[in-house]
C-alpha positions as a Markdown table, in Angstrom:
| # | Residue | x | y | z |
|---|---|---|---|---|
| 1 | Unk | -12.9 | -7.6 | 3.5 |
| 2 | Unk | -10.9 | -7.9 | 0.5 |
| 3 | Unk | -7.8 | -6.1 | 0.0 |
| 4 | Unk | -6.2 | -5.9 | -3.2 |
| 5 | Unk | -2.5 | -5.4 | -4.0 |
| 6 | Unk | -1.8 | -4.5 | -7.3 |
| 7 | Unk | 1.2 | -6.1 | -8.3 |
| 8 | Unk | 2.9 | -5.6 | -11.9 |
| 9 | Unk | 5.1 | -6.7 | -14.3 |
| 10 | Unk | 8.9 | -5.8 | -12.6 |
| 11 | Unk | 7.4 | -5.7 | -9.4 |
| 12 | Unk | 9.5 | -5.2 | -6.4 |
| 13 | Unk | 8.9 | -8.5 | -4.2 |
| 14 | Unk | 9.6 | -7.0 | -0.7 |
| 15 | Unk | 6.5 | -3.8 | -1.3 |
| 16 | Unk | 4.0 | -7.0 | -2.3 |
| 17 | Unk | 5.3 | -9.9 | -0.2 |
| 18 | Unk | 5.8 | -7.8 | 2.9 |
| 19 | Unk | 2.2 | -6.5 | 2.6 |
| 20 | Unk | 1.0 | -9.8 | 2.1 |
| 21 | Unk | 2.6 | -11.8 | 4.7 |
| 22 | Unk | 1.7 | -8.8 | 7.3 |
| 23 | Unk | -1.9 | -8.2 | 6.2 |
| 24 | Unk | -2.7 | -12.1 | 6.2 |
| 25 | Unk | -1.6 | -11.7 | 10.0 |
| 26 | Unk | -5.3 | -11.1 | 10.8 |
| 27 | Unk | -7.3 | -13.9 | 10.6 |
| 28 | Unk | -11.3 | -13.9 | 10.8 |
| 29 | Unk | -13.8 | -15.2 | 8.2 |
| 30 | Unk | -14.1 | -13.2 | 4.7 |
| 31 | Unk | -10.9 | -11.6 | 5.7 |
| 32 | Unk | -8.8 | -11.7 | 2.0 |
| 33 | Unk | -5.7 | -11.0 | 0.6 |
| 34 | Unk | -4.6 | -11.3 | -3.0 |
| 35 | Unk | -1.7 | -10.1 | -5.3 |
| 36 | Unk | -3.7 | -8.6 | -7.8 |
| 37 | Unk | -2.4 | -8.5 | -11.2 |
| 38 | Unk | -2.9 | -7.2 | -14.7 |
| 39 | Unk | -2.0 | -10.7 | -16.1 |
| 40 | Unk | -2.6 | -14.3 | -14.8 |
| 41 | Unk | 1.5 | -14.0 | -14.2 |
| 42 | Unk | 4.1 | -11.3 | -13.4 |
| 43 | Unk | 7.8 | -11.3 | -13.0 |
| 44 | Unk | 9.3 | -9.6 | -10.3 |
| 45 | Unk | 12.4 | -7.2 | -10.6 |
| 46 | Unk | 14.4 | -10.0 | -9.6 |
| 47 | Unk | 13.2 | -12.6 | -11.6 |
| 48 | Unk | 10.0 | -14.3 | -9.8 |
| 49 | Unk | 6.9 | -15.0 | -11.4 |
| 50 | Unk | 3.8 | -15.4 | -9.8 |
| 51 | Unk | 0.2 | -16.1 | -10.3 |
| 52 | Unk | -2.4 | -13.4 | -10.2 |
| 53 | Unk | -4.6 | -14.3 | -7.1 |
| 54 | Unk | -7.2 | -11.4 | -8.3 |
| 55 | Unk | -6.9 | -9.7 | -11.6 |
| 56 | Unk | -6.9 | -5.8 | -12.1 |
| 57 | Unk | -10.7 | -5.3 | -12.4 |
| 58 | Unk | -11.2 | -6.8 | -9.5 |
| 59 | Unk | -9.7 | -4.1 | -7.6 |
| 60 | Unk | -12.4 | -1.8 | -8.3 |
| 61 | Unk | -14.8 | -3.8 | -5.9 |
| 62 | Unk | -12.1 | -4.0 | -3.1 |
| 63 | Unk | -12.2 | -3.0 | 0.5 |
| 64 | Unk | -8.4 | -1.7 | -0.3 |
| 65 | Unk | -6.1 | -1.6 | -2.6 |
| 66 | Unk | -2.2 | -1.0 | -2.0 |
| 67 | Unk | -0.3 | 0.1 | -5.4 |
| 68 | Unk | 3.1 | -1.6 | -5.1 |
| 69 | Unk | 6.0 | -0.2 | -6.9 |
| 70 | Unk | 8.2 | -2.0 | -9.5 |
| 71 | Unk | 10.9 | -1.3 | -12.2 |
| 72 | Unk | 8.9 | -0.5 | -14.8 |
| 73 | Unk | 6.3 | 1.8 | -13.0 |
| 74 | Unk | 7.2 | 4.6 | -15.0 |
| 75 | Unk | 6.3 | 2.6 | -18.5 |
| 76 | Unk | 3.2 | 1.7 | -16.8 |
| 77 | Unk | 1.8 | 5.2 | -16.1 |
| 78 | Unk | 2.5 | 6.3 | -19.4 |
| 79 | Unk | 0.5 | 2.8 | -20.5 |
| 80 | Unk | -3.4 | 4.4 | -21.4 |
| 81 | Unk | -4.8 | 1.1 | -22.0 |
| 82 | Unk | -3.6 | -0.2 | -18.8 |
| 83 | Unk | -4.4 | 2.8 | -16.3 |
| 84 | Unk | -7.7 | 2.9 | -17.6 |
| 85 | Unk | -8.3 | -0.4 | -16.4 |
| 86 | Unk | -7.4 | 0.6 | -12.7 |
| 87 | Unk | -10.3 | 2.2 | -11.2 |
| 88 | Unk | -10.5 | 3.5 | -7.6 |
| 89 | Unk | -12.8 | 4.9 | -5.1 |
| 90 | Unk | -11.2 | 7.0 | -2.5 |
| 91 | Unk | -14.6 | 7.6 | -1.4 |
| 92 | Unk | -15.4 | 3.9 | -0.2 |
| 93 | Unk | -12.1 | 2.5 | -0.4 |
| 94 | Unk | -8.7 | 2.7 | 1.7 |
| 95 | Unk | -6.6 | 3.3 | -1.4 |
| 96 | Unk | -2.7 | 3.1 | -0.5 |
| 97 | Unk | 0.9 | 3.2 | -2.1 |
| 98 | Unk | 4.6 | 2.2 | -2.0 |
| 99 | Unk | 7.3 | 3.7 | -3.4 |
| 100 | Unk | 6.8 | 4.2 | -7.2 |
| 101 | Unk | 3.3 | 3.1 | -6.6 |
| 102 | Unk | 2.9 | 6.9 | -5.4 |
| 103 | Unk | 3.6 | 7.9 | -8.9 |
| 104 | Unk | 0.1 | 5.9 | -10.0 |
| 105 | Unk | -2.0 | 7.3 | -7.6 |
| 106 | Unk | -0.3 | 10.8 | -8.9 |
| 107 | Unk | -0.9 | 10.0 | -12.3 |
| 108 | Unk | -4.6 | 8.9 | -11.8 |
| 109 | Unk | -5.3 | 11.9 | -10.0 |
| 110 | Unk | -6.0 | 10.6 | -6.8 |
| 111 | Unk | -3.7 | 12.3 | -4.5 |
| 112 | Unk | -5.1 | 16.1 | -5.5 |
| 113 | Unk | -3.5 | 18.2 | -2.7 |
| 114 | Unk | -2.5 | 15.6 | -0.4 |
| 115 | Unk | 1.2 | 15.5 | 0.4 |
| 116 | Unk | 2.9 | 11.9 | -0.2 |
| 117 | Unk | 5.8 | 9.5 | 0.2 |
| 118 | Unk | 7.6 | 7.6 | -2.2 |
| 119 | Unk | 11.2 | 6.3 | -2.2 |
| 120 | Unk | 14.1 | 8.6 | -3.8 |
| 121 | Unk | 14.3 | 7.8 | -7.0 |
| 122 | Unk | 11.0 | 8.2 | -7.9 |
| 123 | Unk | 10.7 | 11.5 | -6.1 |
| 124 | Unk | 11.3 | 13.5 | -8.4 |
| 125 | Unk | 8.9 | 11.8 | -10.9 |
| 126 | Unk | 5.7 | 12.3 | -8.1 |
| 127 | Unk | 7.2 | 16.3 | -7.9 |
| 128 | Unk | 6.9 | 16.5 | -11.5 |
| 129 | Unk | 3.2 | 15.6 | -11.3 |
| 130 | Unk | 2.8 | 18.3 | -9.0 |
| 131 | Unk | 2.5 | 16.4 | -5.6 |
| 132 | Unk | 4.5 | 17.4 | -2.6 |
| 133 | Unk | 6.7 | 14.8 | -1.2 |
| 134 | Unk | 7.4 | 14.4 | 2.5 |
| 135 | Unk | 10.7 | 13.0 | 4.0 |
| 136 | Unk | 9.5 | 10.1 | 6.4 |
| 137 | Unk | 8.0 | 6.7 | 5.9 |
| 138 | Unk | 4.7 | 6.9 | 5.6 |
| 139 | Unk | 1.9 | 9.5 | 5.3 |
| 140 | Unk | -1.4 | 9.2 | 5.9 |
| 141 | Unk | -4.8 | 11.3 | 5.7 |
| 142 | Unk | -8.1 | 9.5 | 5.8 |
| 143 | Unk | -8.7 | 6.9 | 3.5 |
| 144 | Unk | -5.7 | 7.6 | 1.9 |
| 145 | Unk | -2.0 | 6.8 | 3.0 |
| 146 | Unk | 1.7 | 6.7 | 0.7 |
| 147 | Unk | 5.0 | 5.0 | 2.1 |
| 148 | Unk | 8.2 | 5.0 | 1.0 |
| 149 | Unk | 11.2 | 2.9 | 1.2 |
| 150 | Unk | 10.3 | -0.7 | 0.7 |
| 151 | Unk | 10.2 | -1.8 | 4.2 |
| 152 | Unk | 7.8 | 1.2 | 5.0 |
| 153 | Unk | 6.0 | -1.5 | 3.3 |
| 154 | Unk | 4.6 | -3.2 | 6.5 |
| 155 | Unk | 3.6 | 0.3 | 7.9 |
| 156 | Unk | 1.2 | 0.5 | 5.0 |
| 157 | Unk | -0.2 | -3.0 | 5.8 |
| 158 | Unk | -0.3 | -1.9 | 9.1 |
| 159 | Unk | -2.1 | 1.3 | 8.1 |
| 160 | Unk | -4.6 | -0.9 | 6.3 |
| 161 | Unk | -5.3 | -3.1 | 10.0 |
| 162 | Unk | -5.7 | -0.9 | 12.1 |
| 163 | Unk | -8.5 | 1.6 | 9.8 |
| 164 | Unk | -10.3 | -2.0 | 9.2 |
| 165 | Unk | -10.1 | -3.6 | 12.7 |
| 166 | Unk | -8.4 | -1.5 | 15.3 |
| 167 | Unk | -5.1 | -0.2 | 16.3 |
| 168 | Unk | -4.5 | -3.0 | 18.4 |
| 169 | Unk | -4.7 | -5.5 | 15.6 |
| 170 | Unk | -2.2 | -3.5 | 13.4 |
| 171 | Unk | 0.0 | -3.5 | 17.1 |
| 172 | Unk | 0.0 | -7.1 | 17.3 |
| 173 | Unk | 0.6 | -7.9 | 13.6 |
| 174 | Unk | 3.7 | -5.7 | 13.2 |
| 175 | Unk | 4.8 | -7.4 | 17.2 |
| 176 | Unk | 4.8 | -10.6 | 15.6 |
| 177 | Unk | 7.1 | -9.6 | 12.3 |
| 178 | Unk | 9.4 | -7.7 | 14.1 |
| 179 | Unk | 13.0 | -9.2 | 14.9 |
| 180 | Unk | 13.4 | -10.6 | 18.3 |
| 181 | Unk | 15.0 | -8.2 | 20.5 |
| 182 | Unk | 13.3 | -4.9 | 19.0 |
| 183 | Unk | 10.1 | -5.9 | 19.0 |
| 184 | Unk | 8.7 | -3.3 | 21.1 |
| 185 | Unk | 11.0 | -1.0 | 20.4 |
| 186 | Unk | 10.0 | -1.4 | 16.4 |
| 187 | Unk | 6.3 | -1.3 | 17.1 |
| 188 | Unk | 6.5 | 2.2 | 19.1 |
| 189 | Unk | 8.3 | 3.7 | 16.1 |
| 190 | Unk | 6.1 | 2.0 | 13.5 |
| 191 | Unk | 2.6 | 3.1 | 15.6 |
| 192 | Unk | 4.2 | 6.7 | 15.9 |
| 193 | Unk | 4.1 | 7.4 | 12.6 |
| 194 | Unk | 0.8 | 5.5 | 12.1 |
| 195 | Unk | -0.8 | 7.5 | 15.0 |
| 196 | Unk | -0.6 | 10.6 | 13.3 |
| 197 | Unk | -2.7 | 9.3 | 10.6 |
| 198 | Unk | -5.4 | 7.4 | 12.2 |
| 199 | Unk | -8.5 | 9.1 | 14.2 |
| 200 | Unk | -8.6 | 10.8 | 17.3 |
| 201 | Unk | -9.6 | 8.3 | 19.3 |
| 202 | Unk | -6.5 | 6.3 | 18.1 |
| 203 | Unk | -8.3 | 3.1 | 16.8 |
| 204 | Unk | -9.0 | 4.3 | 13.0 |
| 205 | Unk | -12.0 | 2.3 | 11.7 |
| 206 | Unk | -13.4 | 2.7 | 8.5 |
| 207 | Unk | -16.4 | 4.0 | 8.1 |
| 208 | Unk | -18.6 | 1.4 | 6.6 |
């Protein structure tokens, strides 16, 4: 299982580091994680650079892929050269987004009629491409889920656990980042809105 994050030039570190450090939570052979990048470095909005652990093609042949948002999304959807070079199945893959991430998936024409999330200042940019966006944290509809605000981040990773290996994996991955004290009460509100987006029997494999 290999789940890409796409990770760009301006990134914002808590979308990509969140996920990360939530996702890696689960821990079973061939289970992989990687900040996948369009260059072997990028430089966060805040000035960190890191190293591409997967590069952009690469995310084609993932088992997901979570677009993270950044400072300079909007340059990079208006980039040809480097959206062609992002190329998603929403038919086999869980395909997800944070924040101004959104505005990719918009942009590449993923979304279609699906309703989404995003964080407020790139609202209206996502309305402009003609997709509806919700007011809560996260959204989710099959193989596809959006989140917005950047600590919705760790609902999308949680998303991403629970459609690949239960709902009580995603439960006790979000339990063990939560702050001492809330812990339950942040995992009820964090699986209510997951809930609504996984299958009816609660659990929300993926098909294989």
């Amino acid at each position: 299982m290999h789940i890409a994050i796409l990770t760009f030039q301006g990134f914002n570190e808590l979308d990509s580091f969140i996920a990360l450090g939530v996702l890696n939570r689960v821990k079973r052979p061939g289970w992989r994680v990687t900040l996948c990048c369009p260059e072997p470095e990028v430089t966060s909005m805040n000035g960190v650079t890191v190293r591409a652990q997967s590069r952009l093609e690469e995310a084609e042949s993932a088992d997901a892929v979570l677009v993270g948002s950044g400072m300079l999304t909007r340059q990079i959807v208006e980039d040809a050269t480097l959206m062609a070079r992002i190329r998603l199945d929403p038919q086999r893959q869980l395909i997800g987004a944070q924040c101004s991430g959104t505005l990719v998936l918009a942009r590449l024409g993923l979304l279609g009629q699906m309703p989404a999330c995003t964080d407020l200042l790139t609202k209206p940019w996502v309305q402009e491409a003609g997709v509806e966006v919700l007011n809560q944290p996260i959204h989710a509809s099959g193989r596809m889920a959006t989140a917005g605000g950047c600590l919705s981040s760790a609902y999308l990773a949680a998303w991403v656990i629970a459609r690949s290996e239960g709902r009580q994996a995603a439960v006790e991955a979000l339990h063990y980042v939560a702050p001492v004290g809330e812990k339950d009460a942040y995992v009820a509100m964090a699986m209510k809105h997951l809930d609504a987006g996984l299958d009816a029997q609660g659990q929300g494999v993926a098909s294989p």
